[in-house]
C-alpha positions as CSV (number, residue, x, y, z in Angstrom):
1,X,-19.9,-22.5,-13.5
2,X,-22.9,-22.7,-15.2
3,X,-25.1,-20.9,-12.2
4,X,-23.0,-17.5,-13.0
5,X,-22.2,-17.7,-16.4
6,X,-24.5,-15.1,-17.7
7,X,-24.6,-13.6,-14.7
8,X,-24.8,-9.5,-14.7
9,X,-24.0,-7.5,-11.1
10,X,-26.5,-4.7,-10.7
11,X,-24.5,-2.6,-8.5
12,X,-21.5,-3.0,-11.0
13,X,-21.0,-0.6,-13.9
14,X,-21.1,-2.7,-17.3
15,X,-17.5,-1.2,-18.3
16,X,-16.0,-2.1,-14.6
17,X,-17.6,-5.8,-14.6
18,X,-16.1,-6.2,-18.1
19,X,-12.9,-5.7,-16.3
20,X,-13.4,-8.0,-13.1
21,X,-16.2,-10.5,-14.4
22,X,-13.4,-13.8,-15.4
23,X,-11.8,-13.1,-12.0
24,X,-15.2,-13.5,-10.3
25,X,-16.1,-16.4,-12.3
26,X,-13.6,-18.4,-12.2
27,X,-12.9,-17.9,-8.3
28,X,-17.1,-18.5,-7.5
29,X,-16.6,-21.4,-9.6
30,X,-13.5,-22.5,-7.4
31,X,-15.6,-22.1,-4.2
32,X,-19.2,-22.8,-4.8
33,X,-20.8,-26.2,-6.4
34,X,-24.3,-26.9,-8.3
35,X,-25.3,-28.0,-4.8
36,X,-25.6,-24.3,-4.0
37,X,-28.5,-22.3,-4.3
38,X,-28.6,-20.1,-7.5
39,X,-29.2,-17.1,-5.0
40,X,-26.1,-17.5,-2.7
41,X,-24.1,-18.2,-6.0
42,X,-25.5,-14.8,-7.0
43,X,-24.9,-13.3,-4.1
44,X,-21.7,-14.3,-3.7
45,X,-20.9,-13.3,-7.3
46,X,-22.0,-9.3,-7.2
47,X,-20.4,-9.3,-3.4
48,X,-16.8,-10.2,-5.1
49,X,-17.5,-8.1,-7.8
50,X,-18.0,-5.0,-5.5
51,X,-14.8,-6.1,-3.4
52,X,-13.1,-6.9,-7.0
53,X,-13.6,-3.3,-8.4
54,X,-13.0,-1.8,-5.1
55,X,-9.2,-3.8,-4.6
56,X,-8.3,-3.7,-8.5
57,X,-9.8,-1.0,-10.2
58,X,-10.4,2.2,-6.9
59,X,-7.0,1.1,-5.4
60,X,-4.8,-0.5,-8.1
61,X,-3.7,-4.1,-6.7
62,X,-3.0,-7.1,-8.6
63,X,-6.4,-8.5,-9.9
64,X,-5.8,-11.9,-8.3
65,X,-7.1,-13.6,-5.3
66,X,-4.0,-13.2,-3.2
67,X,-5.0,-9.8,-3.5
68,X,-8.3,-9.3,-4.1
69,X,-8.9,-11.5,-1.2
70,X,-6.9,-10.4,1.2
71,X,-7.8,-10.8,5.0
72,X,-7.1,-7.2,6.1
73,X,-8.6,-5.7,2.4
74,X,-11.8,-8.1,3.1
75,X,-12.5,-6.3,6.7
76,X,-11.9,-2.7,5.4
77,X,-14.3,-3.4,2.6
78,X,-16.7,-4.3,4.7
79,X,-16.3,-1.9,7.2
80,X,-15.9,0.6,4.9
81,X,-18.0,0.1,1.7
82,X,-21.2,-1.9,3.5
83,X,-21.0,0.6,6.2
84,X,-25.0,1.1,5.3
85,X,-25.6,-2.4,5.5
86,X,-26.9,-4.0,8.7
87,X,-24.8,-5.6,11.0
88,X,-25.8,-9.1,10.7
89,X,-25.5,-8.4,6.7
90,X,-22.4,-7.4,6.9
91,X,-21.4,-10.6,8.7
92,X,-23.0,-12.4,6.3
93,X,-20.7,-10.7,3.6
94,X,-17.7,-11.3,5.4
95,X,-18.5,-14.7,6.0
96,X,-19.0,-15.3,2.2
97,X,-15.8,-13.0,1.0
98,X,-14.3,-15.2,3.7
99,X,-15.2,-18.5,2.4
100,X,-13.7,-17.7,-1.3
101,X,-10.7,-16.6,0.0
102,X,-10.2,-19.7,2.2
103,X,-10.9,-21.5,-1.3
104,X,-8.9,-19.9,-3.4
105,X,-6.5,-17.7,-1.5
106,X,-2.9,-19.5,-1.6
107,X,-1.5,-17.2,1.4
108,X,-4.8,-16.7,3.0
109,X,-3.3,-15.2,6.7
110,X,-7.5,-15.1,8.4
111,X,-9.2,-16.6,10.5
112,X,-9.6,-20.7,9.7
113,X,-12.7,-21.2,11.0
114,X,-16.1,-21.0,9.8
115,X,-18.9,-18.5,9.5
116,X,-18.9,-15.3,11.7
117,X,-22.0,-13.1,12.1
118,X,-22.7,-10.0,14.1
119,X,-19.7,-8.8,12.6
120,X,-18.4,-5.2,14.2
121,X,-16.1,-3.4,12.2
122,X,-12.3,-3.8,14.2
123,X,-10.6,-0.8,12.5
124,X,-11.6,2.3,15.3
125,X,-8.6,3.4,17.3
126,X,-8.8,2.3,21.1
127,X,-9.6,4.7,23.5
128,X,-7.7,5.4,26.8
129,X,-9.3,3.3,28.7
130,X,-9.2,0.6,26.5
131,X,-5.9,1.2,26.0
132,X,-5.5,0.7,30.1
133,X,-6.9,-2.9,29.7
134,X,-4.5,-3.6,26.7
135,X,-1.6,-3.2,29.1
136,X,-3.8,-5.3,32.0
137,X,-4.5,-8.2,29.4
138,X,-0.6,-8.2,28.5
139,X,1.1,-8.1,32.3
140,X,-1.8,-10.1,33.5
141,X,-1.5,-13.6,31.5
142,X,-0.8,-16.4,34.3
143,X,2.5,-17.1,32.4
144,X,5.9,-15.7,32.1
145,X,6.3,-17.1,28.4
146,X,2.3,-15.1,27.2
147,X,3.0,-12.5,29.1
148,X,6.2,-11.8,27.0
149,X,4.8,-12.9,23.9
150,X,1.6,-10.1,24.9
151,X,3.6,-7.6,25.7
152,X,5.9,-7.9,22.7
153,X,2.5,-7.7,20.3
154,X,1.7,-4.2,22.0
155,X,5.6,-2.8,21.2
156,X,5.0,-3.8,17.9
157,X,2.0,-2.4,17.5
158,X,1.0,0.1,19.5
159,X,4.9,1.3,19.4
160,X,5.1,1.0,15.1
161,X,1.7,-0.3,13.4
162,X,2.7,-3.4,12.2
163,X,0.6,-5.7,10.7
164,X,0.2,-9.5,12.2
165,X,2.2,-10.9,9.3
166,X,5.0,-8.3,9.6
167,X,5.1,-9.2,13.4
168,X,5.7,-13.0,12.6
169,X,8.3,-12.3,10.4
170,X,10.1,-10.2,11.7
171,X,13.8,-10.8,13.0
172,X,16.3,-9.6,15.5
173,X,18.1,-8.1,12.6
174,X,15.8,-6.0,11.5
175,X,15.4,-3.5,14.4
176,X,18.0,-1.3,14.7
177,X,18.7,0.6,18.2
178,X,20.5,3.7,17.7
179,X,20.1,4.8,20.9
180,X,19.3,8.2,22.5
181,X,18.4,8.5,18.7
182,X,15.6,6.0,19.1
183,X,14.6,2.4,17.6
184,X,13.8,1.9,13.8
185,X,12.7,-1.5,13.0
186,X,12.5,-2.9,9.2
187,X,9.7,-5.0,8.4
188,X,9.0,-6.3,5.4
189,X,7.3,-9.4,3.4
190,X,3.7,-7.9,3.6
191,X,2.2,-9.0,-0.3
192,X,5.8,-9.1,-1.3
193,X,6.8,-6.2,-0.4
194,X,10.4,-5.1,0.6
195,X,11.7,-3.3,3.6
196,X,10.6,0.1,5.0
197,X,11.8,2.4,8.4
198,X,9.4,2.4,10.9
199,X,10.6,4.8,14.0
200,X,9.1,3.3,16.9
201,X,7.3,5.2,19.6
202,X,9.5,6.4,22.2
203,X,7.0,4.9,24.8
204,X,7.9,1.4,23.9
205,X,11.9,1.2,23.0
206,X,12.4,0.5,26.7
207,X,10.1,-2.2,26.7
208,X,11.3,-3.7,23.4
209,X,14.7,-3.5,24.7
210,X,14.1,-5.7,27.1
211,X,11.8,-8.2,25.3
212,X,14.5,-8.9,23.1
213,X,17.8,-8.7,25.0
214,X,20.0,-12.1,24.6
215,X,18.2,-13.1,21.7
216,X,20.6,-14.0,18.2
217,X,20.3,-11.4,15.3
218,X,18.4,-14.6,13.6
219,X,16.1,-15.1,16.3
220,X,12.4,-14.4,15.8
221,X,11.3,-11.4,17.8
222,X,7.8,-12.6,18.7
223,X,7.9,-16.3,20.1
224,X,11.2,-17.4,18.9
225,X,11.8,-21.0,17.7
226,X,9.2,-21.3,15.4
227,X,9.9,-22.9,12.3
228,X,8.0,-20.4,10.1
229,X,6.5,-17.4,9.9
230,X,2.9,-17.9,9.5
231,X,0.7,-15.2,10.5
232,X,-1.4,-17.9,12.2
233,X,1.1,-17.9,15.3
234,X,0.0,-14.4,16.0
235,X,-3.5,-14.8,15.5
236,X,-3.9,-18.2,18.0
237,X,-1.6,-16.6,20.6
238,X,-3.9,-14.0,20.7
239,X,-7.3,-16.2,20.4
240,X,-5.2,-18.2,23.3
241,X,-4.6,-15.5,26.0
242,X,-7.0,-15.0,29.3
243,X,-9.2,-12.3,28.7
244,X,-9.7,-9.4,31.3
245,X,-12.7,-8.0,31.7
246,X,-14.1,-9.8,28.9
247,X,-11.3,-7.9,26.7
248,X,-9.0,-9.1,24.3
249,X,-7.3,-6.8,22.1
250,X,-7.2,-6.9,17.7
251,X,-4.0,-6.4,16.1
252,X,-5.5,-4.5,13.3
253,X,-7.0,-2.0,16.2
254,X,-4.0,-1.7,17.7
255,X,-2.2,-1.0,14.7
256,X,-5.1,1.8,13.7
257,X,-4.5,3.8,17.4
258,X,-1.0,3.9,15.9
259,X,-1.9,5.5,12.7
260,X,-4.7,7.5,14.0
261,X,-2.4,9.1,16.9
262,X,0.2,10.0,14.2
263,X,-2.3,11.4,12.4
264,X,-3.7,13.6,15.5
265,X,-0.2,14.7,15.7
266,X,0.1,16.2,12.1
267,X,2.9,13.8,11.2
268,X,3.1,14.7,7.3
269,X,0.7,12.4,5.3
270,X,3.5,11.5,3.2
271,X,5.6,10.1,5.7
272,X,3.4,8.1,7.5
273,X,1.9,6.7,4.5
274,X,5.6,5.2,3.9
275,X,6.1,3.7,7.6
276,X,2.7,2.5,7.9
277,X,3.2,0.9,4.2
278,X,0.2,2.1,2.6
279,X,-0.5,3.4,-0.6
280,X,-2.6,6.4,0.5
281,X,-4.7,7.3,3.7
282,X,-8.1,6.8,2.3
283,X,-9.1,4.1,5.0
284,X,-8.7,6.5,7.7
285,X,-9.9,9.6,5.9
286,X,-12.7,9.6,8.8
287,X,-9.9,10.8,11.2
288,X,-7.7,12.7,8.9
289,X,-10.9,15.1,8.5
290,X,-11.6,15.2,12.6
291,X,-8.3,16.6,13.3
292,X,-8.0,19.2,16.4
293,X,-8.2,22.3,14.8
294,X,-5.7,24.9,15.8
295,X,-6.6,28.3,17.2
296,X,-6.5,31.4,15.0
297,X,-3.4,32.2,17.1
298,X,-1.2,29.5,15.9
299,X,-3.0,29.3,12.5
300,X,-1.9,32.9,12.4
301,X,1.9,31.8,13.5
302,X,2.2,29.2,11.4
303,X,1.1,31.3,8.2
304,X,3.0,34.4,9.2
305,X,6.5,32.2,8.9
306,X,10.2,33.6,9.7
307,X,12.4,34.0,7.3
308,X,13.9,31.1,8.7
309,X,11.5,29.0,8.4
310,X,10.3,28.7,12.0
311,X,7.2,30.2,13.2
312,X,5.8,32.1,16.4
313,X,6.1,31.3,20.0
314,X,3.5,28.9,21.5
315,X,-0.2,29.2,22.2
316,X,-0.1,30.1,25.8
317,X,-3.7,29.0,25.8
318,X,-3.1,26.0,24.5
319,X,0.1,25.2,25.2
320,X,1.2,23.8,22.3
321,X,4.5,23.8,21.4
322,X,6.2,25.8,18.7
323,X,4.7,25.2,14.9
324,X,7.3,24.8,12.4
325,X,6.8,25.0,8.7
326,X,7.3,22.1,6.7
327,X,9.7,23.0,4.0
């Protein structure tokens, strides 16, 4: 496109743009015509750049735009990287990042429609009482067939973090109830990727239990019967359902509270960064550095460690249980 072809990012390093710049081209050229003005084209440009270097070059994905323009990367950057950005700018960037990806993004899995301003970033954990009015919104839908399909969201979620795409794949056959031992499910699919074990949260094996008793190991978990597994199903049930008190919940919230209360419980980095199938935990290093600090007593415990590799008896002003060392 002629309106970029010289074009330069300021906020890009020479050496990094050299990396990203055809990428960003060719996809502005893909999205945007001489009808637009030379500023959005511009702006559009050094906004995928950013996003570009950000994906590729800081994180180490595929420089593509199935990739690069990912719905769930787009609101993290945002959230994240324009975090000193006004609100309505921010919008405005994920509106354009948006756009391209629509263009140009073969497995695009966001929103269809149209611009979006006042954007507020999604990714903050819900609180308790929000968490209250998730479980209102899902046993409160004026139908059996939502209020199972609302539910069934919430176990998958709130009970194992799965993304919306991992929840519209996923099959009968891929959870596994072992019992008394608890419910690991198997998703997979997510940018290609192949199966992992996700333990879900003994809160919610009951309830999953139920949601999917008499159905075939083939059968679709959520809203079984349909004829593929577009992320879209989950997204317009959701857009769908009644609202209470104004509230409806976001699957990528719900999936955060998950990783953020795992987090709060010192579940070893490396594990959850496996079942939460992630490469690291730099999205959420604003809770990872709030953690509840322990008291010098059990720091003291914990550090003092048994020769057998447990640790000394509980807080009794805390009352937290036992530390164990992690061998």
């Amino acid at each position: 496109m002629d309106l970029i072809a010289n074009y330069t990012p300021k906020k890009v390093p020479p050496q990094r743009w050299a990396i990203v710049a055809d990428f960003v081209r060719a996809t502005v050229a893909e999205t945007y015509t001489d009808d637009d003005s030379l500023p959005t084209v511009r702006n559009a440009a050094g906004l995928l750049a950013r996003l570009a270097v950000w994906v590729h070059i800081v994180h180490g994905h595929p420089l593509d735009a199935e990739h690069v323009l990912d719905h769930e990367l787009i609101e993290m950057f945002v959230a994240h990287e324009l975090s000193d950005l006004s609100q309505r700018t921010r919008g405005r960037s994920r509106s354009m990042l948006v756009r391209m990806a629509r263009a140009t993004n073969p497995v695009w899995n966001g929103p269809a429609e149209g611009p979006q301003y006042g954007y507020k970033a999604p990714l903050g954990p819900y609180t308790p009482a929000e968490l209250a009015l998730c479980r209102d919104w899902a046993y409160g839908q004026p139908t059996a067939h939502r209020r199972h399909a609302c539910t069934l969201v919430l176990a998958l979620t709130l009970g194992a973090g799965l993304r919306s795409g991992e929840i519209a794949a996923l099959r009968v056959a891929d959870v596994h109830d072992d019992g008394d031992a608890g419910i690991i499910l198997r998703p997979h699919g997510y940018r290609g990727a192949g199966p992992r074990d996700v333990p879900v949260l003994a809160e919610w094996e009951d309830t999953l239990r139920a949601e999917i008793a008499g159905l075939a190991p083939d059968d679709r978990v959520f809203l079984p019967g349909r004829p593929t597994n577009s992320t879209s199903a989950v997204h317009n049930l959701l857009k769908e359902t009644t609202p209470v008190s104004g509230f409806r919940p976001d699957t990528r919230r719900l999936r955060t509270t998950w990783i953020v209360g795992h987090i709060y419980a010192e579940v070893p980095a490396t594990a959850l960064v496996e079942a939460a199938g992630v490469a690291d935990l730099k999205h959420f290093e604003k809770w990872t550095n709030s953690v509840p600090g322990r008291t010098a007593l059990e720091v003291r415990q914990w550090l003092r460690r048994r020769p057998d590799g447990t640790t000394g008896a509980v807080d009794t002003g805390t009352g937290r249980p036992r530390l164990r060392a992690v061998n």
